[in-house]
N, C-alpha and C positions, 0 to 999 in steps of 0.2 A: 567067274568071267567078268572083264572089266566090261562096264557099262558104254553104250555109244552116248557120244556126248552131240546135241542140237541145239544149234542155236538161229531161236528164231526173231526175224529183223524185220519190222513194220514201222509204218511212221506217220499212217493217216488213218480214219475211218475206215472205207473202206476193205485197206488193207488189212486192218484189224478184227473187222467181221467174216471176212475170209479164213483169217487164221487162225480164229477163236477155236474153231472144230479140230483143227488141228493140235494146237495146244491143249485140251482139251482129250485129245486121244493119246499122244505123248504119255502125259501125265499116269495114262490106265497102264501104259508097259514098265516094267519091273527094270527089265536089260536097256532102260535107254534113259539118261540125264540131260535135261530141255533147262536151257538156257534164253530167257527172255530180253529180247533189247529192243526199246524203242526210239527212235528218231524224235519225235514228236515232231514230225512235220507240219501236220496239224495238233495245233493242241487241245481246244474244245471239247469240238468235236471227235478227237481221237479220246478222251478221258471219259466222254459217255458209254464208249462200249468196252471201257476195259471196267468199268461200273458195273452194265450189264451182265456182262461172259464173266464175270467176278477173276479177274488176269491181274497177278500183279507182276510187274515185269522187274527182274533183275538189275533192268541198268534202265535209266531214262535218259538220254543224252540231252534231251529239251532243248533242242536247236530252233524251235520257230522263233520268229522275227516278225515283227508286224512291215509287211512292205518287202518282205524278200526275194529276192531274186533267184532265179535256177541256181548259177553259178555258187552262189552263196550254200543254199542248199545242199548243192553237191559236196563242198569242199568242208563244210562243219559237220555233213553227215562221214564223210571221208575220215576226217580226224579222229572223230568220237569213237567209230566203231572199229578202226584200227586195234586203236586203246583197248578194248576191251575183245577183242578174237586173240589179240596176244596173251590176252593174259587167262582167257578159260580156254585156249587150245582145242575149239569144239571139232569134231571128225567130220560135218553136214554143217553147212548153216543153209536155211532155207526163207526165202523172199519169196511174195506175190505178189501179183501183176505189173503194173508198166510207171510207178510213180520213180523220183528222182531218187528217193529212198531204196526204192529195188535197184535202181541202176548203181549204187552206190555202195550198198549191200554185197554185190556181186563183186564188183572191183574190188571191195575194202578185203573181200574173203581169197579170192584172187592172187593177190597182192601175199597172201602168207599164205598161200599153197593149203587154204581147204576148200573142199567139193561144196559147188553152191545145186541146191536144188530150186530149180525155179518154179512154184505153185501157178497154175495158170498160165503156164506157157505156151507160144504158138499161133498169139491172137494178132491176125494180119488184116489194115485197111487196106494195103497197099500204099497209100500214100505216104511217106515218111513225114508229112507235115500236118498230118491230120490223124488222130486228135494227136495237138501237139501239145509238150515233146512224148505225148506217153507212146506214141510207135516207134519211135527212136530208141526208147528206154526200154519196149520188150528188145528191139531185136540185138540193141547193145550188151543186154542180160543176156542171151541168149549165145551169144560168141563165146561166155564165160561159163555156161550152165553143165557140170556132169548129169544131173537129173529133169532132165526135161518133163513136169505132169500137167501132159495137154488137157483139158477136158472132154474132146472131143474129136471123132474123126477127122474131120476138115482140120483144127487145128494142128493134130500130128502130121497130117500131109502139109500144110503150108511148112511144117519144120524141117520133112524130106524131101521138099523142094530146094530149101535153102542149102542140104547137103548134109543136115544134121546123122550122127551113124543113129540107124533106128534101134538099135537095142538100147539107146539109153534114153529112149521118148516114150511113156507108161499113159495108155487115157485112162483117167482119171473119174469123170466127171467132174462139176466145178464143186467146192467148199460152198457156194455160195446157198446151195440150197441145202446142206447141211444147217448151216447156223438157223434158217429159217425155222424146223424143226424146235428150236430152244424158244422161242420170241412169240410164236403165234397164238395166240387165246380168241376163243369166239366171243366170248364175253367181256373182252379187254378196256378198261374204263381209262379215259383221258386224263390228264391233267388238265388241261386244255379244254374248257367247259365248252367253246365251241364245239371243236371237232365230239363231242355230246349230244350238245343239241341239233347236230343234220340229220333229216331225215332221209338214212339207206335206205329203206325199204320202198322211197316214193319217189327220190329223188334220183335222177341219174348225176354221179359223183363223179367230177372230172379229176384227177389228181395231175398236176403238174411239178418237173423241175426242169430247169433250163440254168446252168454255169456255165456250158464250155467258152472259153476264150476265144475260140474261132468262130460263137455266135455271137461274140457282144458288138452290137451296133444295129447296122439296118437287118442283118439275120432276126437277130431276138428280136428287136420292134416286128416282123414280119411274122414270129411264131404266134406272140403275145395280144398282136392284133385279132391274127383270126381267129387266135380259142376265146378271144374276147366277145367278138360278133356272133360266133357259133352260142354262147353263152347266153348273149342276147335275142338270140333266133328263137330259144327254143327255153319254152317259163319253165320246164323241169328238171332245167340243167344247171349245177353248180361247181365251180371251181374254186377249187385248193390249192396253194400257190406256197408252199415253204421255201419265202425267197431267200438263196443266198445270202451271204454278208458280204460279197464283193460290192464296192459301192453303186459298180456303175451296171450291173444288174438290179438294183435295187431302184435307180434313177427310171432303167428304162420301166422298170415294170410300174412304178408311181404313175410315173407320166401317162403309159396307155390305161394300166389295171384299175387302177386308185379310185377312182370314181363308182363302181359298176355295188350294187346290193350285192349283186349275188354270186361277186367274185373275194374271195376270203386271200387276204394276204395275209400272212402270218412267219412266224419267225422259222429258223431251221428247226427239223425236228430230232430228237433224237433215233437209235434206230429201231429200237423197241415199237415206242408209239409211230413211228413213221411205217413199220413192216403192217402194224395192224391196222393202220388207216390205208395203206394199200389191199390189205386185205379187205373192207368194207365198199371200196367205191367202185367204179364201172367201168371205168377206159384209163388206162395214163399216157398221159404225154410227156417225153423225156427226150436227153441228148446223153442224160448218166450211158454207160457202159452196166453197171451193175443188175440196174432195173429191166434192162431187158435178160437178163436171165432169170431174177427174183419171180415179177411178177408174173411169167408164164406157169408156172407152180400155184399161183393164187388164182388161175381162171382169168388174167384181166388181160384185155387185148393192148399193145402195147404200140404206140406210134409215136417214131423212134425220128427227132425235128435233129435230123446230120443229112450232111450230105456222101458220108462214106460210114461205115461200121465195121469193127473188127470182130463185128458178131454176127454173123451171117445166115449162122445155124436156126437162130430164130426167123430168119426173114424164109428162107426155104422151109422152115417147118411150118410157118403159118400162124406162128406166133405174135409178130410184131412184124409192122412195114415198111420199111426206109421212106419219108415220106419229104426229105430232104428240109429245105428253107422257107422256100418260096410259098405265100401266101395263100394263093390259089390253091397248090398241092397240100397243104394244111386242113384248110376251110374243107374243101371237096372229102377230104379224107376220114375227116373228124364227122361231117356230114354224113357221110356213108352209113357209118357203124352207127351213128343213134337211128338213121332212117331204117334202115335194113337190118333185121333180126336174124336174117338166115345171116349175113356176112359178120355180123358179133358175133354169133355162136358159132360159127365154122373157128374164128380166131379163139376164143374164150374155151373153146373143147378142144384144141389143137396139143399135141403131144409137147411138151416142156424136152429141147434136144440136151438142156445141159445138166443130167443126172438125176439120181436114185435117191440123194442125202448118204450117199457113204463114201462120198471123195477119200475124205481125210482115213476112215480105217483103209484104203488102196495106198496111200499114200506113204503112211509110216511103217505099212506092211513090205512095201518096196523100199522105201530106203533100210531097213531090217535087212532084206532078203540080201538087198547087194551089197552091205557091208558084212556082211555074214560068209558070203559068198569070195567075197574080196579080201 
């Protein structure tokens, strides 16, 4: 029996930690030949976790650009992966979540008539401009997508709202707490002799990140103030801050952070040492998409500085809280959970909505199924 052929198209972080399980389970089936491509949308950062998940990828189109623009993006990730769906003929090619990369991925496969599976599909803020352009870019994938794998309840219904036919929308669970399973060690030792020398056990560990584009200005000066003050409020509270490499996240956080003892600014982290340093601290503070699914699995209560999320499923589980921009709603929020034991622990014991860790065997067991079937 001839083999199905996959081909899978990532191009940043992480996309690429998402689909490391995937790849990863591929590889275990006999009847199915996995074809690796990546974008390198980011480069870095994208080369630390094909380190990790030990991935070596077929083709690397290496399109980052220092200073790139969408448009740019689009149209050299466009080129690149043309070139190469022509020429391995794959039956599936499959993209995760909402980067330029996936919207590109989709079209490029589109474009020569084969079935894109979209990992992570169905993630709605509602607002098409927030976060932008990644709501753009699921629901653009999405007009192109034969295999739609929601993670979740809510996310299949935001699909059958839009009109999508439900027999080809599968919940999944996300990848994302799959890959976590390979990464976490309780005994995990730094490179990074700080992140060593804090003391978990005494210390209550703020973990912070903060990149989105729609909070760079008075947003992010408003996040970074109040975890500042909150920091200063209270002598057993510390922050961890792996600031971005966008410059002007870097400015605003010097300006307010840069000064404080007991606020640690330090460089990106890889994903490895950055999952196990979320595993050791107490609360995070985030705008990522990712981290509100990761750390509800690790116990850590998650407050979530957006004013809209595509993840919802945590904020009704009680996972993490939309706690939006504004300074006040920060400080107050962040307040709460060091003051209040029973409101940490109702969050920090609250049920993790986005899976088991077996996304990806759902995954490739379904596209199996339906091309077998088909």
């Amino acid at each position: 029996m001839e083999k199905l052929k996959v081909m899978i198209v990532f191009g940043t972080r992480p996309e690429g930690i998402k689909m490391a399980p995937i790849i990863k389970e591929l590889k275990k089936r006999d009847n199915i030949e996995s074809v690796i491509c990546i974008t390198a949308q980011h480069r870095e950062m994208l080369d630390q976790v094909l380190h990790i998940f030990d991935i070596k990828p077929d083709y690397d189109l290496n399109i980052f650009e220092p200073g790139q623009s969408l448009t740019k993006i689009t149209t050299r990730a466009l080129d690149g992966l043309e070139e190469v769906i022509i020429k391995e003929k794959p039956d599936v090619l499959l993209v995760q979540g909402d980067t330029t990369t996936v919207f590109s991925g989709a079209l490029a496969a589109f474009y020569q008539g084969v079935k894109v599976g979209h990992v992570e599909a169905g993630l709605r803020s509602g607002n098409i401009h927030s976060p932008y352009p990644e709501e753009a870019n699921r629901m653009l994938t999405g007009i192109l997508t034969e295999y739609h794998f929601a993670p979740t309840q809510r996310n299949k219904e935001n699909l059958i709202k839009e009109n999508y036919p439900e027999d080809k929308i599968f919940i999944t669970g996300n990848t994302v707490i799959d890959a976590l399973k390979y990464v976490i060690n309780e005994d995990y030792e730094f490179d990074l002799s700080l992140l060593n020398s804090l003391d978990y056990e005494n210390k209550r560990i703020i973990l912070m990140t903060s990149h989105r584009r729609e909070n760079i200005g008075k947003p992010m000066e408003n996040i970074f103030s109040a975890v500042n003050d909150i920091v200063n409020k209270y002598e057993d509270v510390e922050l961890v801050f792996p600031v971005h490499l966008n410059p002007k996240v870097r400015s605003i956080a010097g300006g307010i952070l840069g000064n404080n003892p007991r606020v640690h600014l330090i460089e990106p982290l890889d994903y490895e040492p950055f999952t196990n340093l979320m595993n050791k601290v107490h609360i995070v503070v985030t705008d990522s998409g990712g981290l509100q699914e990761e750390a509800p699995t690790l116990g850590k209560p998650v407050l979530v500085v957006r004013e809209e999320t595509e993840r919802p499923e945590g904020i009704e589980a009680g996972t993490a809280k939309l706690v939006g921009t504004d300074y006040n709603s920060i400080y107050e929020n962040l307040e709460l959970l060091l003051s209040n034991k029973e409101e940490y622990e109702n969050m920090a014991k609250a049920v993790n909505p986005y899976g088991d860790g077996y996304a990806s065997k759902r995954i490739v067991d379904i596209i199996l199924y339906k091309n077998e079937k088909n």
